[in-house]
C-alpha positions in Angstrom: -5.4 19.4 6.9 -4.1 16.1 5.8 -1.0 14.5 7.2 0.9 11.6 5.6 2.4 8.5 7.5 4.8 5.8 6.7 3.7 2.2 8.2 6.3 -0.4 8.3 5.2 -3.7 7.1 6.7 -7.2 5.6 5.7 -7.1 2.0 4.0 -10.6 2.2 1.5 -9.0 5.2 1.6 -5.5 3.4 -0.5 -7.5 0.7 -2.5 -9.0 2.3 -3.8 -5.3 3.7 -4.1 -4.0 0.1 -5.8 -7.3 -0.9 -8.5 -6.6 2.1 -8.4 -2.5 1.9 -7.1 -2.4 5.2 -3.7 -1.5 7.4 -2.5 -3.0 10.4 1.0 -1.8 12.2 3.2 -2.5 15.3 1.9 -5.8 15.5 -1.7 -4.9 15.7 -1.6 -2.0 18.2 -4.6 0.1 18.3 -2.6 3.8 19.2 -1.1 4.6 15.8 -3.4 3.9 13.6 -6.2 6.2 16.2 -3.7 8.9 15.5 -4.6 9.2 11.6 -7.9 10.4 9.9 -9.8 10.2 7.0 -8.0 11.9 4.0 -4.4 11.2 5.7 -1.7 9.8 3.3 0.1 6.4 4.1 3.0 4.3 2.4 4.1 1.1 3.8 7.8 0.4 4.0 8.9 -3.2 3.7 12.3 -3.8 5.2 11.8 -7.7 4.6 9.3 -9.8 2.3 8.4 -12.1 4.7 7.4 -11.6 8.7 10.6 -12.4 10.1 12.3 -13.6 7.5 15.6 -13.2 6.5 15.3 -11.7 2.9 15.4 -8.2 2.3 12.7 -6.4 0.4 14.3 -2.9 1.8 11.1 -0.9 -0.5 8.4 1.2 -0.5 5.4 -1.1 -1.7 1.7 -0.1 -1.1 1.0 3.6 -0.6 -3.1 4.9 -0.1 -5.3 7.0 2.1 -6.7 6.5 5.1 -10.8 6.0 4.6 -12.2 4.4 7.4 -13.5 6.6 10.4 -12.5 4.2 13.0 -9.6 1.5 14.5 -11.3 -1.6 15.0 -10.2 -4.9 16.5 -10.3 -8.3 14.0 -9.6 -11.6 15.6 -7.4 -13.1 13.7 -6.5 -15.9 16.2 -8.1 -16.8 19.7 -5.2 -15.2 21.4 -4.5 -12.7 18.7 -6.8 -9.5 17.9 -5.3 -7.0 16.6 -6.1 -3.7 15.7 -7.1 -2.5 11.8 -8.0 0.5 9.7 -9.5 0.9 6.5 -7.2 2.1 3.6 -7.7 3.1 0.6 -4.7 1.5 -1.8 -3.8 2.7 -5.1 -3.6 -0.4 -7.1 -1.4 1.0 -10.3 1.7 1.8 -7.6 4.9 -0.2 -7.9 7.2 -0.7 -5.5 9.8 1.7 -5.3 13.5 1.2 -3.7 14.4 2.9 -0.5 18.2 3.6 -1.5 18.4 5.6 -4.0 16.3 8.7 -2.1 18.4 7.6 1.3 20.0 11.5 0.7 16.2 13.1 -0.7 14.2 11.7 2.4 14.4 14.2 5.4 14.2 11.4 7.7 17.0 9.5 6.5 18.9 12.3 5.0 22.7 12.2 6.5 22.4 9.1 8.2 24.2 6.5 8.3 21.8 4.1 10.7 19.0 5.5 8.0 16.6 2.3 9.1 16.6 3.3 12.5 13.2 5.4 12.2 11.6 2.4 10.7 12.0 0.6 14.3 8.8 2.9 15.5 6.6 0.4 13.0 4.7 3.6 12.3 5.5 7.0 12.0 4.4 10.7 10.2 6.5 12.2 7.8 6.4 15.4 5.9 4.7 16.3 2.9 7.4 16.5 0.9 8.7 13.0 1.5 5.5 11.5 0.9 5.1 13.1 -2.3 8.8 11.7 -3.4 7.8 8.8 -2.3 4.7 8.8 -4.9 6.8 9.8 -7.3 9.1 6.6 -7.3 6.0 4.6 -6.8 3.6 6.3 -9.4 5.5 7.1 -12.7 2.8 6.6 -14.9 0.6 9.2 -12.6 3.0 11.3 -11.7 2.5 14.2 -14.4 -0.6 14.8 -13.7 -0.3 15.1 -10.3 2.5 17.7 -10.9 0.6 19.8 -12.9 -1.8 20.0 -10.2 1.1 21.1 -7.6 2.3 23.6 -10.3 -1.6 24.8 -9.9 -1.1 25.3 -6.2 -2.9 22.0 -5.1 -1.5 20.0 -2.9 -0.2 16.1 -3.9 -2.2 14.2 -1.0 -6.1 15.1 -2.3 -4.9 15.2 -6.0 -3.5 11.8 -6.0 -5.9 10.7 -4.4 -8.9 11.5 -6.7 -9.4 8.2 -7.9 -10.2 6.5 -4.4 -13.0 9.4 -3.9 
């Protein structure tokens, strides 16, 4: 059974993942990303454009599936190798706003520190949320994955049909 996960990345890096088909998270650590498999869900939050800088970006803005089997380290630096995993990115997404489903999110629902869950750089969230998420990122595809919901399928493998 799938799960879904929300990654928290700079836009400006969170490109560079979807440019490459790959995810990287908590500054390259291999433990999260060995928790997810192969079919899993993912959006990336961006709390900032740039790797600390000082703009806000404060959106969701790259949401895929996990497809590679495997963590694996890439060097990007002699003293830096982080840890990576193969994503599957659905290119027609837009970036969606985090505010106006502050109240729909059940993991920011009620609060008034609502970033705090972000600090974890990567964590699962429910079904339900990634599906809003989709929404607000997918307009255009949206219907059609409804209709498959309506049908009794779930969102995850339906959105996902593309990628396949």
């Amino acid at each position: 059974m799938a799960k879904y996960w929300c990654g928290v990345v700079s836009k400006e890096h969170i490109m560079r993942g979807v440019a490459g088909g790959f995810c990287q998270v908590c500054h390259g650590k291999r433990a999260p990303l060995a928790r997810m498999s192969i079919g899993d869900g993912i959006v990336f939050y961006s709390p900032v454009t740039k790797f600390q800088g000082d703009e806000k970006c404060q959106k969701f803005t790259a949401i895929g599936k996990v497809v590679g089997n495997e963590t694996y380290p890439f060097q990007m630096a002699p003293d830096f190798i982080p840890y990576r995993r193969d994503i599957g990115y659905l290119d027609s997404a837009m970036d969606a706003p985090i505010r106006p489903m502050l109240e729909q999110l059940s993991f920011t629902r009620g609060k008034t520190s609502w970033g705090f869950p972000f600090r974890r750089g990567h964590f699962e969230i429910t079904e339900e949320d990634f599906q809003l998420i989709a929404q607000s990122m997918l307009p255009d595809s949206w219907e059609s994955v409804c209709s498959g919901i309506a049908a009794g399928k779930p969102a995850g493998p339906d959105l996902f049909t593309r990628l396949d």
